[in-house]
N, C-alpha and C positions, 0 to 999 in steps of 0.2 A: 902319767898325768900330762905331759907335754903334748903326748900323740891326742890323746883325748881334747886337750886345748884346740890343740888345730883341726881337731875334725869339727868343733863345732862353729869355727870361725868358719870354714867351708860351708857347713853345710846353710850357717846363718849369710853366708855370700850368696849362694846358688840360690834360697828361697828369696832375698833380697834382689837378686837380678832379674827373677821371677815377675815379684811382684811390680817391679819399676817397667818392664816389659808392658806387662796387662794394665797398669794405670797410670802410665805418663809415656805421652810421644808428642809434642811438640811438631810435628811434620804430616801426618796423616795417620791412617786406623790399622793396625798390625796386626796377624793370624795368632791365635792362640798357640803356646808350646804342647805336643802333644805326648800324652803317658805322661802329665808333669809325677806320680806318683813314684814314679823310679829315679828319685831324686835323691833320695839319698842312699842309696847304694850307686849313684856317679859318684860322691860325696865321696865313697872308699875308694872311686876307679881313678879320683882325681889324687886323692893324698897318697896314690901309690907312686905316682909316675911325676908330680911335684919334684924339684932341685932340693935343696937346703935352702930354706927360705932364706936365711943369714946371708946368703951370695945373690939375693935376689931382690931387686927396686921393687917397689909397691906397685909399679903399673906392671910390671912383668910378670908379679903374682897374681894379679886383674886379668890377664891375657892368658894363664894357661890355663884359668878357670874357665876362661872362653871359648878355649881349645879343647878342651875336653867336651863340651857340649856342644862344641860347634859339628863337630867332627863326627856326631850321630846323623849329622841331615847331613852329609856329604858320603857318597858313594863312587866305586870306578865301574863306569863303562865301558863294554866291550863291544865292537861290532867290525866282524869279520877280524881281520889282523891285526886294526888300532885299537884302540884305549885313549882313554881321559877320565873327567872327573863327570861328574851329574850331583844336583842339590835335590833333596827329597821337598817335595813343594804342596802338597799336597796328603793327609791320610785320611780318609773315607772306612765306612763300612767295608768297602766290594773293591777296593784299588788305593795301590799309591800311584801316584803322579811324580816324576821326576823330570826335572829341566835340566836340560844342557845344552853342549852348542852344536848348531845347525852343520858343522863344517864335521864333525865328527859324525851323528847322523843320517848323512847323506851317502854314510858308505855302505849302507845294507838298508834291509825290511825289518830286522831284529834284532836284539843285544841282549848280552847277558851282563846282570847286575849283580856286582859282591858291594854287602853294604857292611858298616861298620865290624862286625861281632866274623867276617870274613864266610860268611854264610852265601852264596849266590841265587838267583833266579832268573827266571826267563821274561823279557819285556819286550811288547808291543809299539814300535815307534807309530805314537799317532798321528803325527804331524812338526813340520817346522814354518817356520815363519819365512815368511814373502820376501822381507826387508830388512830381518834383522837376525844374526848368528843365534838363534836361540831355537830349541827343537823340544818336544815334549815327549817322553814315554810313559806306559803307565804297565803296573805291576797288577795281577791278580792275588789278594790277598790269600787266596787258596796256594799260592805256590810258594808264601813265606810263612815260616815255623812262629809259633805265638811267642819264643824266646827272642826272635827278632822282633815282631811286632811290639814287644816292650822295649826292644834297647834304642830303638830309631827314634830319629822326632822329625818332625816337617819344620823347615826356615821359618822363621817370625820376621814377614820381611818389611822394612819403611816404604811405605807405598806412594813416597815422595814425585810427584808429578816436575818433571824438568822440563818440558816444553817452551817456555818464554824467562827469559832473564830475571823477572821477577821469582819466581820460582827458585829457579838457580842459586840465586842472590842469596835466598831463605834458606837453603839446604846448605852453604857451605859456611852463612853464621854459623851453623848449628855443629857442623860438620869438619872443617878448613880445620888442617894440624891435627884432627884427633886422632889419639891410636884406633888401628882399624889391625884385625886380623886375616890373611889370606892364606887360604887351604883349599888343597885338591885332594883327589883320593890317593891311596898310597899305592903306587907301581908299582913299586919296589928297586925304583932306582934314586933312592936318596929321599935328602928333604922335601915335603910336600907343602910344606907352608913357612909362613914367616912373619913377624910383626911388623909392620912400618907406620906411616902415617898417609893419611887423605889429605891429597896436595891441591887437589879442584877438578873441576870439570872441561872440558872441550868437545869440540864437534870434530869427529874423527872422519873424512871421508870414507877412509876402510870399513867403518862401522854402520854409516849412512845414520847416525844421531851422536849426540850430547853422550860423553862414555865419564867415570868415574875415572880420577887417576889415583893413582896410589904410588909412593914409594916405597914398590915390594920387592922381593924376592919373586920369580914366578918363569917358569920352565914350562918345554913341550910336557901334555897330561892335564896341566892344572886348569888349562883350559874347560871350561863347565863346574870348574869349583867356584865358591865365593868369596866375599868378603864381609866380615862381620864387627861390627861395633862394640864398645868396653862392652857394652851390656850384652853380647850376643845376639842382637838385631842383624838381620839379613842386609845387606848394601846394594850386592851389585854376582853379576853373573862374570866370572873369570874370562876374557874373549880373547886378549893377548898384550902383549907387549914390546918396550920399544929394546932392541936389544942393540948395546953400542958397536958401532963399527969394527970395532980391532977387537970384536969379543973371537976368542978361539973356540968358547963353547955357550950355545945359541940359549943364554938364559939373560933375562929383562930385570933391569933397574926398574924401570918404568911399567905400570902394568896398568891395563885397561879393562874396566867390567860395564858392562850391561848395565843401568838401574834396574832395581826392583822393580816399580811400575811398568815399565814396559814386559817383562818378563810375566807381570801378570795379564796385561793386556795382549800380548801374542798367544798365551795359553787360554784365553777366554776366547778368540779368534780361531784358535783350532778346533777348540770342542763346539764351536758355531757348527761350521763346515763341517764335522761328524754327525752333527744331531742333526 
């Protein structure tokens, strides 16, 4: 009776974050979650791998429901002898589209993609951006099994425009202290993600715009993962982080992503310059 209780508190969570997704944002117009029908058999993939809720805060219980769904639009890339993360951005008929970062990218013509379910394929880098770490691949839905085509979802990402202070201003009312989730794909060297909080925004030189900060966890890899809100809304594109002087091992307190917006607008930029 107890397991039953909490599956339906699950699964009345998942369609709950669902439905607040598709009809309330505050910020701009968000992409539909996609396969939402396999929602509740996540419902079972989440109450298997849940803590003892008894040792666990109400927002931590909110965040690994986020983890578990987040974690379907996050895949590892490979291209030639590195790795990192890529966000699945995009699912069409005839291709998925995945974003990640331009500095990974730039090491070959092609990568191979393992997405959630450990399944892999072969991707086409179409393009990366002029000015900003972000690069686009896209998949031939012929080269991924219909058992993956259900388990993945594409980001639902806040399409928050940060160009001028007012803007800014708006997204971090909305945004300043909340929990945020960050995830890359899994290497297999450790943890891939970590909860913290949205501390503000800055103009990065390194970055050449306005980047998200977060007080994450975040390591070489997690680069081209995201960062995702209680409701599992898209943030920000993982680009890097600030890692402190006397660290012995090159992992970031401090971590910097992409916004959303721009990540759409460099993807709509690329497939210009295709078509």
């Amino acid at each position: 009776m107890k397991k039953l209780f909490y599956s339906i508190i699950l699964v009345c969570a998942i369609f709950a974050m669902c439905f607040i997704t598709h009809k309330t944002n505050d910020i701009d117009y968000i992409k539909s979650w996609h396969h939402q029908s396999a929602l509740l058999s996540i419902a079972d993939a989440i109450e298997k791998h849940l803590v003892d809720w008894k040792e666990v805060r109400a927002g931590e219980k909110e965040m690994q429901i986020v983890y578990q769904l987040a974690k379907r639009s996050i895949v590892k890339v490979a291209v030639g002898d590195a790795a990192g993360s890529g966000v699945i951005w995009n699912i069409d008929d005839d291709q998925i589209i995945i974003a990640a970062s331009k500095h990974l990218l730039m090491k070959g013509m092609a990568a191979e993609v393992t997405f959630c379910n450990h399944e892999t394929a072969n991707a086409i880098i179409l393009g990366v951006s002029q000015q900003y770490d972000i690069g686009i691949l896209s998949i031939k839905n012929t080269e991924v099994s219909q058992k993956a085509l259900r388990e993945i979802y594409e980001a639902v990402p806040i399409l928050a425009c940060m160009d001028v202070d007012w803007d800014r201003e708006r997204f971090l009312k909305e945004y300043a202290e909340s929990d945020v989730l960050q995830i890359g794909a899994d290497l297999g060297s450790g943890t891939n993600f970590s909860i913290g909080q949205l501390t503000g925004i800055s103009f990065e030189p390194l970055f050449y715009t306005y980047v998200l900060e977060t007080a994450c966890y975040s390591k070489a890899g997690m680069s081209g993962g995201g960062v995702f809100d209680k409701n599992g809304r898209f943030l920000g594109l993982i680009s890097g982080g600030d890692v402190p002087e006397e660290a012995s091992v090159r992992e970031a307190e401090t971590t910097y992503s992409i916004p959303a917006w721009l990540v759409e607008q460099e993807y709509g930029i690329i497939l210009a310059d295709i078509y």
